[in-house]
C-alpha positions as CSV (number, residue, x, y, z in Angstrom):
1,X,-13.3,-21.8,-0.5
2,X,-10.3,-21.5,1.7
3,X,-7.8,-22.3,-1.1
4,X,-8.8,-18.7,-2.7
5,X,-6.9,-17.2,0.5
6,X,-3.8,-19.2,0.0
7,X,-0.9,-16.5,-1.4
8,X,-1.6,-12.5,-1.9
9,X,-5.3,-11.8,-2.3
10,X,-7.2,-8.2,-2.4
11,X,-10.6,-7.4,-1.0
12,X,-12.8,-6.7,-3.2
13,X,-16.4,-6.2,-1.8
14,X,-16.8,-7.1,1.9
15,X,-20.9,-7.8,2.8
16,X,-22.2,-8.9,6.0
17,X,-21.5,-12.8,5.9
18,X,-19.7,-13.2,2.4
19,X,-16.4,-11.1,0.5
20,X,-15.4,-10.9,-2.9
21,X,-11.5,-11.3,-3.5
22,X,-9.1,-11.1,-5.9
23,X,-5.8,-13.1,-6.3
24,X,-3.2,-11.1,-7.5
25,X,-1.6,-13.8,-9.4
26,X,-3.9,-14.8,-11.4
27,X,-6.7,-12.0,-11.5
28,X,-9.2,-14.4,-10.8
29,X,-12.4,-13.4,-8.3
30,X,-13.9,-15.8,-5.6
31,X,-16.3,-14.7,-2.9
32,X,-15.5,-16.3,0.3
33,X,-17.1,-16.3,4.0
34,X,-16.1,-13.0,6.0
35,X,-14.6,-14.7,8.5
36,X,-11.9,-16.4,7.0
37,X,-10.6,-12.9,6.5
38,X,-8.7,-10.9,9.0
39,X,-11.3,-9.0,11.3
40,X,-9.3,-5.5,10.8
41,X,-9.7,-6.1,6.5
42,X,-11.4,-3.4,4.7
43,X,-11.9,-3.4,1.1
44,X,-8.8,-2.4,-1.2
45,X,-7.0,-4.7,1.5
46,X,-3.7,-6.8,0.4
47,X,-4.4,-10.3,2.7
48,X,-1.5,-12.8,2.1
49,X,-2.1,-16.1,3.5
50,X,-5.1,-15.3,6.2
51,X,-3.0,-11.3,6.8
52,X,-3.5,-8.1,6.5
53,X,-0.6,-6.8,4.7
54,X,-0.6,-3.0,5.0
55,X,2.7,-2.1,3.3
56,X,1.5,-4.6,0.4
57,X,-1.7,-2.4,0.3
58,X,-0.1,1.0,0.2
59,X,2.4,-0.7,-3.1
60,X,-0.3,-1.9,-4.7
61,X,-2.6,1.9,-3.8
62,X,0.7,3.1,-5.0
63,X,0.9,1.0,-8.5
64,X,-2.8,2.2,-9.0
65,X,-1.8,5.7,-8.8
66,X,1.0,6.0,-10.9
67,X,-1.0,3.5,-13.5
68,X,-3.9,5.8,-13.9
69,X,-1.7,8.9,-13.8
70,X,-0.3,7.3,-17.4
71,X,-3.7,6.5,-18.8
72,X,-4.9,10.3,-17.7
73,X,-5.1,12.6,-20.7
74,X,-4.4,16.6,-19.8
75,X,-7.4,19.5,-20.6
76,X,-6.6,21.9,-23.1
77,X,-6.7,25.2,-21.7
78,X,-9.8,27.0,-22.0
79,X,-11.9,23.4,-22.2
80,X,-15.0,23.2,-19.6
81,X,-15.8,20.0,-18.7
């Protein structure tokens, strides 16, 4: 399934001969053979067309941040979780 790694993917789930990617465009998951992807990928890892993007990685780690930062809802004082 080469074609899943055409354009901006992320890693997913890396496992000894397969990985699980996500392309950003659409949101759709395919699992492809390891070694299609860059050796140095780890999971969370921005690949665009067969590379490693890491300033694409840290945006996107950034746009997760800031995302879940919105959706958090603040402890009243006193409250024990």
């Amino acid at each position: 399934m080469a074609g899943c790694l055409v354009g901006m993917v992320q890693v997913e789930l890396l496992e000894d001969t397969r990985a699980q990617v996500v392309r950003l465009e659409t949101g759709r998951a395919c699992t492809v053979e390891r070694v299609e992807l860059p050796a140095d990928a780890r999971e969370g890892d921005v690949v665009v067309d067969g590379r490693r993007e890491p300033d694409a990685t840290a945006l996107r780690v950034l746009e997760v941040a800031l995302r879940r930062a919105r959706l958090a809802v603040p402890v009243p004082p006193g409250l024990e979780l």
